[in-house]
Each structure stands twice: as C-alpha cells, then as structure tokens.
C-alpha positions in Angstrom: 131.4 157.8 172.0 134.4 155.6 173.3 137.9 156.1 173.7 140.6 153.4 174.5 143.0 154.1 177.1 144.9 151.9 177.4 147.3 153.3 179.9 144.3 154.0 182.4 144.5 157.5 183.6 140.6 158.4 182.4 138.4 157.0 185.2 135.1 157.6 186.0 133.7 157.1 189.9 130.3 155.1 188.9 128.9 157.1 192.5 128.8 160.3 190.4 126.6 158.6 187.9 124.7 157.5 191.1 124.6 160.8 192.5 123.4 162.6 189.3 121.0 160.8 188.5 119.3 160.5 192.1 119.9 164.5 192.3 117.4 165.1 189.0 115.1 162.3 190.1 114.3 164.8 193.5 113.9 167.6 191.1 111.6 166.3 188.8 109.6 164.8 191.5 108.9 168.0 193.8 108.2 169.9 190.0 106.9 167.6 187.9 103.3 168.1 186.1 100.0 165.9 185.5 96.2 166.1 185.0 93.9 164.4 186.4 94.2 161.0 184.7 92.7 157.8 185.6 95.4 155.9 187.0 95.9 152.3 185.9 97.9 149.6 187.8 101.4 149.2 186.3 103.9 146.8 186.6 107.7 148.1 187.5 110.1 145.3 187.1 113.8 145.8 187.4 115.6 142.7 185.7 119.2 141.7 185.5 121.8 139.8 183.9 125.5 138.8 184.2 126.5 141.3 182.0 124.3 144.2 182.7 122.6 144.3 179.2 120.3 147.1 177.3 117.8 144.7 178.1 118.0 144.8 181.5 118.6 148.6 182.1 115.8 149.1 179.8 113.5 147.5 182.6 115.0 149.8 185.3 114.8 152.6 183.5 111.4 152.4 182.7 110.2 151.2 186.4 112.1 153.8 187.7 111.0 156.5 185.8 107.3 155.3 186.8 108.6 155.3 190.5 108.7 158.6 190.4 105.9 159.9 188.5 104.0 158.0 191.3 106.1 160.1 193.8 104.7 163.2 192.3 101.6 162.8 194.1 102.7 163.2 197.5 104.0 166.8 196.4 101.7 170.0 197.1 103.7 171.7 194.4 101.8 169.0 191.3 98.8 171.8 191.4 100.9 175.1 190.8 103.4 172.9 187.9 99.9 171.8 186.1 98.5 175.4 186.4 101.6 177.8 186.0 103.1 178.0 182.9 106.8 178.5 184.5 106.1 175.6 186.4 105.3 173.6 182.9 108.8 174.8 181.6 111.0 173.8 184.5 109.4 170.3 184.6 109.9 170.2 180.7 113.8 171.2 180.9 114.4 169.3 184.1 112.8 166.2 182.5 115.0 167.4 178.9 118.4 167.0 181.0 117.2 163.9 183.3 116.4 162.0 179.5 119.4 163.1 178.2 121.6 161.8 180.9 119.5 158.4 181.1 120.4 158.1 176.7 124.1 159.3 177.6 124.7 156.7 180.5 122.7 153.5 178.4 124.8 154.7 175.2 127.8 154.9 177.3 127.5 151.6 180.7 124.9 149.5 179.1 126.2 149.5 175.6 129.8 150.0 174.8 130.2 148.8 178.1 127.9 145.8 177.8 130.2 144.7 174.7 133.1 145.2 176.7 131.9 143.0 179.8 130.6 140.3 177.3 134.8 139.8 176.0 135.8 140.6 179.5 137.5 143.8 179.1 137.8 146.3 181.8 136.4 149.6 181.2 135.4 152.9 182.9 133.3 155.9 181.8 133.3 159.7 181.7 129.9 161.5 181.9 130.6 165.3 181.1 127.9 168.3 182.2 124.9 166.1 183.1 125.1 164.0 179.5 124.7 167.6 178.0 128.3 167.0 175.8 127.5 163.8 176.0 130.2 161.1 177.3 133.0 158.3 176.8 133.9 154.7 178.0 137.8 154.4 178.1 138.6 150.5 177.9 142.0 148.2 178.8 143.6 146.0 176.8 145.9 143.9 179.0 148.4 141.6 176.6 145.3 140.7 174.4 143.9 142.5 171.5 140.4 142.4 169.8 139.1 140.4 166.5 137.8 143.3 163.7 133.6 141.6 164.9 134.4 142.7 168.6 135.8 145.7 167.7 132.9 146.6 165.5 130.3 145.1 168.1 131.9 147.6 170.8 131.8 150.6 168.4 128.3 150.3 167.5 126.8 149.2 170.7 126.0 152.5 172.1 123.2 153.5 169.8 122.1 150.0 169.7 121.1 150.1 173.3 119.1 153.3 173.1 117.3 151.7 170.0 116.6 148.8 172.4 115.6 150.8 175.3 112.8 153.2 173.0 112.0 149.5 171.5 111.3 148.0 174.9 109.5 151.4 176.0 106.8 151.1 173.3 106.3 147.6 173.9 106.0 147.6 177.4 103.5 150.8 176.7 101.5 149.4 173.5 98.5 147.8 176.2 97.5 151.1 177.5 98.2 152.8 173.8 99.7 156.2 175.9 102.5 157.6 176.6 103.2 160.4 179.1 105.1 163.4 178.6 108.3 162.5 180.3 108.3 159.1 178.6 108.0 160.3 175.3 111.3 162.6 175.8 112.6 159.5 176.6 111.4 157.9 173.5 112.5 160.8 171.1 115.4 160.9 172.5 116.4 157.2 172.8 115.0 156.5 169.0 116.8 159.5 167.3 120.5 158.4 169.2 121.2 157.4 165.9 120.3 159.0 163.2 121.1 162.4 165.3 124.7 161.0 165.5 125.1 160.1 161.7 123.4 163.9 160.6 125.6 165.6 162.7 128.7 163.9 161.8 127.5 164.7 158.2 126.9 168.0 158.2 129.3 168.8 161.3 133.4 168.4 159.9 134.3 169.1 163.8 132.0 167.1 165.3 133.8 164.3 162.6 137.4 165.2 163.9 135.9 164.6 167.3 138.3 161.8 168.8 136.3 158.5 169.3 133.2 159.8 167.1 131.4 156.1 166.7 130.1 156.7 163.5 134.2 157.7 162.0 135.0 154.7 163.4 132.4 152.4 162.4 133.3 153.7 158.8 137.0 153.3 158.9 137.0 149.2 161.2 134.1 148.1 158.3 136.0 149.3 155.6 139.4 148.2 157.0 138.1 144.8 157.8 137.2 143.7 154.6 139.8 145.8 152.6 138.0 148.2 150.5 136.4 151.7 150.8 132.7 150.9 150.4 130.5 152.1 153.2 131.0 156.5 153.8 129.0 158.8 155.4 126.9 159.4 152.8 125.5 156.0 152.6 125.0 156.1 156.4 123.3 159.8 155.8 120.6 158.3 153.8 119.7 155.6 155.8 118.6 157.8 158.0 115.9 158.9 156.1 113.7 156.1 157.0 113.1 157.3 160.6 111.2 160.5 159.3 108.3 157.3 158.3 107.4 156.7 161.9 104.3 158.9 162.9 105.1 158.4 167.0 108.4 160.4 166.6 106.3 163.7 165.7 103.7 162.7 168.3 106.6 162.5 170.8 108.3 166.2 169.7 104.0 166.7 169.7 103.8 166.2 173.4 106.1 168.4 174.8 104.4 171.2 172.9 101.5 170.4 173.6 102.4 170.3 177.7 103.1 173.5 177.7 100.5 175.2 175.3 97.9 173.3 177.4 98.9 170.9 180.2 97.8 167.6 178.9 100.5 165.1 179.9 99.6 162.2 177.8 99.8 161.2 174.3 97.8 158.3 172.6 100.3 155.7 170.7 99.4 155.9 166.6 97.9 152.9 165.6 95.5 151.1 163.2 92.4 149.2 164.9 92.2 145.5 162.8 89.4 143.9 164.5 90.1 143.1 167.9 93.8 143.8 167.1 95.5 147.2 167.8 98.9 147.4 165.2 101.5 149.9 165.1 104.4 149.6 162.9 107.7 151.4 162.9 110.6 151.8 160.7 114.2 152.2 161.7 117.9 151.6 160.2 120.7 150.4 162.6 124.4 149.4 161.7 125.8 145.7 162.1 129.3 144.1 161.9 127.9 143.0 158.1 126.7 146.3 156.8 123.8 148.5 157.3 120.4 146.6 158.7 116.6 148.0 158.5 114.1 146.9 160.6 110.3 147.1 160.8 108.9 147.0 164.4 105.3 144.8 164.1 103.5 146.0 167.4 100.3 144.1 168.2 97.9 144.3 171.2 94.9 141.8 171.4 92.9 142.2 174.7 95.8 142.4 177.5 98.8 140.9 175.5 100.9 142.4 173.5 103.4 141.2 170.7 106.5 142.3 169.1 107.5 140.9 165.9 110.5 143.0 164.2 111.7 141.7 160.4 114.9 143.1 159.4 116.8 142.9 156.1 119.9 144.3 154.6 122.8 143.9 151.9 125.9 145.5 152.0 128.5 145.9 149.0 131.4 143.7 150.7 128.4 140.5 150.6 126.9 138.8 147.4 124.1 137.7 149.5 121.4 139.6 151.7 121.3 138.9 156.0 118.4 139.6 158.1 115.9 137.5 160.0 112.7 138.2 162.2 112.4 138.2 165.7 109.2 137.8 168.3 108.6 138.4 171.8 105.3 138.7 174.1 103.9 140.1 176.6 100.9 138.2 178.9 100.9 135.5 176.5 99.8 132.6 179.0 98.6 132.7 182.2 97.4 130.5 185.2 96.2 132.1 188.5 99.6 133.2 189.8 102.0 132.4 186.8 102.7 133.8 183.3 104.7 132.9 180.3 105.9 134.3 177.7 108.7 133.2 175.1 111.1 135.0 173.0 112.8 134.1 169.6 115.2 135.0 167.3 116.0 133.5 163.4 118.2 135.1 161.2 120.5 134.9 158.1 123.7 136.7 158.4 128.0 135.8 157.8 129.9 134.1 159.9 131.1 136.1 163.3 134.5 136.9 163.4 135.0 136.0 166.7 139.0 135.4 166.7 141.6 137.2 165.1 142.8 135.7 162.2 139.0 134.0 161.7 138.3 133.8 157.7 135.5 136.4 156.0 133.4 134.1 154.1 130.9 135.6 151.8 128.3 132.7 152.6 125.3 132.9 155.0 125.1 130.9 158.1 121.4 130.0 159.7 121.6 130.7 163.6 118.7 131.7 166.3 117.8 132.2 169.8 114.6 130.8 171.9 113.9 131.2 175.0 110.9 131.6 177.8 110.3 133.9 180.0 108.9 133.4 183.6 107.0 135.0 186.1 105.4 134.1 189.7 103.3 136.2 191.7 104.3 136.1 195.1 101.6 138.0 197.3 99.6 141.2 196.3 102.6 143.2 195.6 105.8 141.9 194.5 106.3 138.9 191.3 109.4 137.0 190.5 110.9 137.0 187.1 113.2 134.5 185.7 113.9 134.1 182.0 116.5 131.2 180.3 117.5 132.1 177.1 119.6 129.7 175.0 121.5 130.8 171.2 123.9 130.1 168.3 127.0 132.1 167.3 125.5 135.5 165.8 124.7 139.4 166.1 121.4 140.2 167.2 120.5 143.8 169.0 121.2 143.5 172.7 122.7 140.0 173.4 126.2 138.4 173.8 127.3 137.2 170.4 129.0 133.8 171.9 126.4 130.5 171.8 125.4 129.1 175.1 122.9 129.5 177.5 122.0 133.0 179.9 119.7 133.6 182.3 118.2 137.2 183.2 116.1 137.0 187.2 114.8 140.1 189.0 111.2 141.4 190.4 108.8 143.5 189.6 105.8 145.5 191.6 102.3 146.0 191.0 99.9 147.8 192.8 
C-alpha cells in the first residue's frame, strides 16, 4: 500500500524497522527447530545498489535469514523445539510474523520506495503491528509532479519486489533442490503478495475502500491514462488463477504442516530430472504500466550451475499489438581458480515509456534490452567480492530503474 502526503506529517523512524526486525531475529534464534541434516556450505552475499533495489534486498534477506539458522546451533533450546510440539508452534508463529514483516518492509522500502528513489522523490514509511496490518510509504512531491508511467511504476512496485525476492529465493536455492521450513514461509508468502492482494480486494468491498489500496489504484491510473474503462477487478481476479499451476506453492503451505505433525524441516524443490538437467517451471501473472503480463519461470540446474530463463507475454485491450520478452541469468556459469562469471540479460517488446508528462501513447512496439556481467573474486577462505555492471535501454522490466544508462551493484558474500 502507499499513501502520498504531501504535507509530510506521516513519518516513519527507519530504527524501528531496525529494531523489529533484530528483536524477531533473537527469538527465532533461541526457538527455532531442525533435524539433523547434513549441512552444506552456503554462500551469504549481501549486495547493493544506488537505489536500494528488490534485487539487492533479496540478497540480504536471504543471507540473513541463513545467518541465523546457522545461529541456532549454539542454542541448548534447538533439542526441546525439535522434540516438543509447543516448541514446533512458537518457532512456526514466530517465523509466520518474522516472514510477514520481511514481505511488508520489501513491499513497502524496497519497492514503492525503490520507484520513488529511482525519480528522486522523498519518501518515508509506516510499518503497523509487526507487518500484521500490513504498511504504507507516504511520498513528497516538492513543485514537481509525476508522468501517468512513474505513477504506475510506483503503484505496482510493491508486489513486484516480493515476486522478485521469492524469484531470487528459488534460484539461489534450485542447486541443493531444498528448501527449509522458514524459507518456504518466506516463499509462500513473498509469491502469493499478489494474487492475495487482488482476491481480497475482490471479494473484500472494505478492504477496496481502503485508502491507497494498490490494486484500486492501479485500476483507476491504467484506465485514466489511456482514457477508457478497460481493465476491472475482475480481469485482475482471473489472472490470478494461474498461480494455483505451480506445485512448490502447495509444497511450501506442505512444509509448515508437515513441521509440526513430524519435525522434518526441509522440503525437496518439485522438479523434472531431463538427463543431467534438473527443470522446474513456474507460472505467475504480474501487472505492468502496459497491461497485465504472465510469466513462465524456466529453472535449470546442470552439475553446480544453475539458470534462470523467464518468457513473459501479454496483450492488453488499450494495445493492438502483444509485449513481452525473455530474460536469463546464471549462477556458477564460468569459473577460474578464484574467479566466477556470470551474465544477465534482458530482451523484450513492449510501448514506449512514458517517462514525461505530456510524452505521447503510441500503440506501436519498441525493441529495448539489458546485458550485463556479473563478477566475483574470492578473497581468502572466507569472504568474496561481488561487483556486477549492468548496462540498458529505456523500458520496464521487474526490479530495475526504467531510465537507459549504465548501474553498477558491489557487495560480499561469505562462505564457510
């Protein structure tokens, strides 16, 4: 959700957020549950950009969620959490709330807000109850107002990140083909961000009077945009139909179940075995500045490296033509004693950005992409250093600034 204040009484202290977050983090780690797994070395890399992207948090999420798992460990009370059933339930609703507030904070700083920091606008946040009733970004607009593509781009950007961050959670997952328990309430909820927000809005006629409901005001900026009443909530409503395809979302809702019937905290990744080649699709809808977009998620492990090729397609009613394109990433692709690389990529097919106010809507297709390389160093026995330079054309893509130029994302990672 986001609200614009523009006279700038809502503000939010970002040490709260801090403070929260750290608070639930001590919990789960002096209750949280495990068998006796063989433990394999993972990599936690926290990466950053200028803007503070979904990207980005996604990798600090992650790492530190894996943190403290590890943490666990030290903890006498592991043994009575994996053998006491009250002990399986507090871990499971502590871990509920801490993947709730992680979703409401990406939806909320590392969306919306992303948007906003990519066209320079100030903005602030309001977390309410732990994420429980979920949260708000309040934004300034000092003698400058925004084009109908950045207003769109800010309104959808908070279920776009959480789609990004359950993306980049099965990715960076899909070599070990498991997930633990935590980590697929994580998934679950970062996955269903959207779809749970366009059925509740449906069926819900308070939740739609709700003042800055996204999905309202996705509806009424498309619509008003180009002129004409075209997209409703029904058409959104039965979108969402294609996430009920994808097999992980029930092994995810699976897992927590199965925690507490029996204690097991990890869940095997569905996937077909083609050779030597492990493949996992998975279906999904997401909204654009265009129209409605679907995409299918191509995960593909071979040995240690992993690849990520998502196709997406879509037509909407205010277009003659169809937009999509197809996007690739890897993981481990090529390596040499201390360094890797790996490259990323982006072609698609869509209309023209409005990126100014009073910028014509064409209903014509424009080719644009993205390429870019992704490095890393090892530096020692436990620490690497990650730098990627990224270069793209005017466009929307999931994640990334719309403008054309080049970015750069740097951080580390551990491994041990």
């Amino acid at each position: 959700m986001y609200i614009n204040h523009s006279n700038g009484l809502a503000y939010h202290s970002s040490k709260k957020l801090v403070y929260q977050v750290l608070v639930l983090c001590l919990l789960i780690t002096w209750t949280k549950t495990a068998y006796a797994i063989e433990e394999k070395c993972q990599e936690k890399a926290f990466i950053f950009d200028r803007y503070g992207s979904p990207h980005s948090f996604a990798s600090i999420i992650l790492s530190s969620r894996a943190l403290c798992d590890e943490a666990k460990n030290g903890f006498s009370y592991s043994y009575y959490a994996q053998h006491g059933i009250w002990g399986r339930v507090t871990t499971t609703a502590l871990n509920t709330v801490f993947n709730k507030l992680l979703g409401v904070i990406n939806h909320e700083v590392y969306r919306h807000g992303f948007r906003l920091r990519s066209f320079r606008v100030p903005c602030s946040y309001s977390i309410m109850a732990w994420g429980l009733r979920g949260g708000a970004t309040h934004y300034f607009l000092f003698n400058r107002s925004l084009s109908a593509d950045e207003q769109l781009l800010i309104t959808i950007g908070g279920c776009e990140a959480n789609s990004i961050l359950a993306q980049q959670l099965l990715f960076k997952n899909f070599r070990n083909l498991s997930l633990d328990r935590g980590t697929c309430g994580l998934l679950w909820n970062a996955y269903s961000n959207l779809p749970r927000y366009i059925l509740s809005t449906y069926t819900s006629q308070k939740i739609r009077n709700l003042p800055g409901n996204d999905v309202v005001n996705y509806i009424e900026e498309i619509n008003h945009k180009h002129n004409a009443a075209c997209i409703d909530i029904d058409m959104l409503a039965k979108g969402t139909l294609v996430f009920l395809l994808n097999l992980i979302l029930y092994v995810s809702v699976w897992a927590y179940w199965d925690y507490l019937r029996t204690g097991r905290d990890t869940a095997v990744i569905p996937h077909a075995v083609l050779g030597h080649v492990n493949y996992m699709p998975l279906v999904r809808m997401g909204l654009t500045p265009f129209g409605l977009m679907y995409y299918i998620d191509n995960y593909l492990g071979h040995g240690n490296k992993v690849f990520l090729v998502s196709i997406s397609g879509g037509r909407s009613p205010y277009y003659t033509q169809g937009y999509g394109g197809i996007q690739v990433q890897t993981d481990r692709l090529w390596t040499y004693k201390n360094y890797s690389l790996d490259v990323v990529g982006n072609l698609w097919y869509q209309p023209k950005m409005q990126q100014k106010i009073g910028d014509a809507i064409e209903d014509r297709n424009y080719w644009g992409g993205m390429v870019g390389i992704e490095n890393k160093l090892k530096l020692g026995k436990l620490i690497s250093l990650h730098t990627s330079i990224l270069y793209k054309d005017v466009g929307f893509t999931e994640g990334i600034v719309t403008n054309r130029g080049a970015f750069v994302r740097t951080g580390f990672s551990l491994h041990y």
